[in-house]
N, C-alpha and C positions, 0 to 999 in steps of 0.2 A: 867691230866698232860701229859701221852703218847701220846692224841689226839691233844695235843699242841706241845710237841716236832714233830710227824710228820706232822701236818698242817707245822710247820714251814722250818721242812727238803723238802716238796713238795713246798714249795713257792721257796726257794732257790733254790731246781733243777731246777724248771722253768725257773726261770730268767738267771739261767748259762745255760740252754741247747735253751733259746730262742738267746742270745748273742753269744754261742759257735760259729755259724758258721762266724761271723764277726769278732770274737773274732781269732778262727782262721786263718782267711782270712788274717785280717792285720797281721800275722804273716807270711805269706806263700810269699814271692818274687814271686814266680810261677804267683800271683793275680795279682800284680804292674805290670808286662811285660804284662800279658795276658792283663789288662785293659787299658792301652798303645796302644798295638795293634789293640786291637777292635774299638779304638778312630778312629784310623788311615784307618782302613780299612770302618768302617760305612762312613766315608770323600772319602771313592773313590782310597784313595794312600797305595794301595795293595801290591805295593814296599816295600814301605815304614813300611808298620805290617809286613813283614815276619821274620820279624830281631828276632822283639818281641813274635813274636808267637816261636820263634825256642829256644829263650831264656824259655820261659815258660815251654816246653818241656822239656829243659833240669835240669831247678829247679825243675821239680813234672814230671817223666817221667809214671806217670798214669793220665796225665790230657788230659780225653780226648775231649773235648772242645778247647784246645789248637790245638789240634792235628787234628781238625777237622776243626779250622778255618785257619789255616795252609795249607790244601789243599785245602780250598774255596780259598785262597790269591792267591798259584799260578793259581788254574783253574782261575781266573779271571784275569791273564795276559796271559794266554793261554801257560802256562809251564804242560802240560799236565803229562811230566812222572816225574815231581817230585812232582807231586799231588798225585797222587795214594800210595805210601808208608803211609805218614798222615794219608790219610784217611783211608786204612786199620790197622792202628795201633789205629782211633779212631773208625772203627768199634769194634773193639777188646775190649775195653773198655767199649766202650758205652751200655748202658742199654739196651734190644732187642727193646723199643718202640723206640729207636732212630735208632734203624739200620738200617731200607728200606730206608730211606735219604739218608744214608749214601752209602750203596750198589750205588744208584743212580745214584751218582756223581761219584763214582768209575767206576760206565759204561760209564757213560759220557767220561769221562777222560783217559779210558783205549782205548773206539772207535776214540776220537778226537785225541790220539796220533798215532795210527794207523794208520789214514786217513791222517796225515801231513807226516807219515813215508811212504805215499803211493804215497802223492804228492811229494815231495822231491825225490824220487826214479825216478817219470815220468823226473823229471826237470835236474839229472842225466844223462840221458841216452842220446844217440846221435842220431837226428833225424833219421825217416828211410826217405833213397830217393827214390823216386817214381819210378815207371819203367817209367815212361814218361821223366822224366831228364837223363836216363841213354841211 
């Protein structure tokens, strides 16, 4: 009888701990934005997910997945310095096997804002005149 009440308690655990995480999922808003946006941005309209990656954020502010695809969104519109925050908030999260990706992109993103903050200064400045014109 004990051998049957816990086969029967291990059957039940399984099936709720196989379900649990779909089971929680549909309950978590956090998933419906996130998966929204992931639509949106595997389509190319990178615009277009950041809305929903930032809502995701802000219903589960430990998803870092969200928070990760969030500054994939802007680096792929070339929004370099509001990349980098995301993704150091989804290095911070994230499990160590996921962090050198992430480091990655945060180099990416930390040098390609630099380099336009570098250009943008060139394009600033008032030509110098040649001693031959002068």
């Amino acid at each position: 009888m004990k051998n049957r009440l816990a086969i029967s308690f291990l059957a039940l655990a399984l099936v709720f701990s196989g379900s649990s995480c779909a089971t929680l999922r549909s309950f978590n808003p956090a998933y419906d934005s996130f998966d929204q946006g992931l639509a949106l941005f595997n389509q190319g309209r990178f615009a277009d997910a950041v809305p929903f990656f930032e809502d995701a954020t802000h219903e589960n502010p430990e998803f870092a997945q969200a928070y990760f695809y969030l500054g994939r969104a802007y680096i792929s519109q070339s929004k370099w310095r509001a990349a980098i925050q995301p993704l150091r908030t989804a290095f911070r999260l994230s499990p160590r096997d996921a962090q050198q990706e992430i480091v990655d992109l945060i180099l990416d993103a930390t040098f390609a804002a630099a380099l336009n903050d570098f250009r943008l200064g060139e394009e600033r400045r008032p030509p110098v005149a040649s001693k031959e014109l002068l």
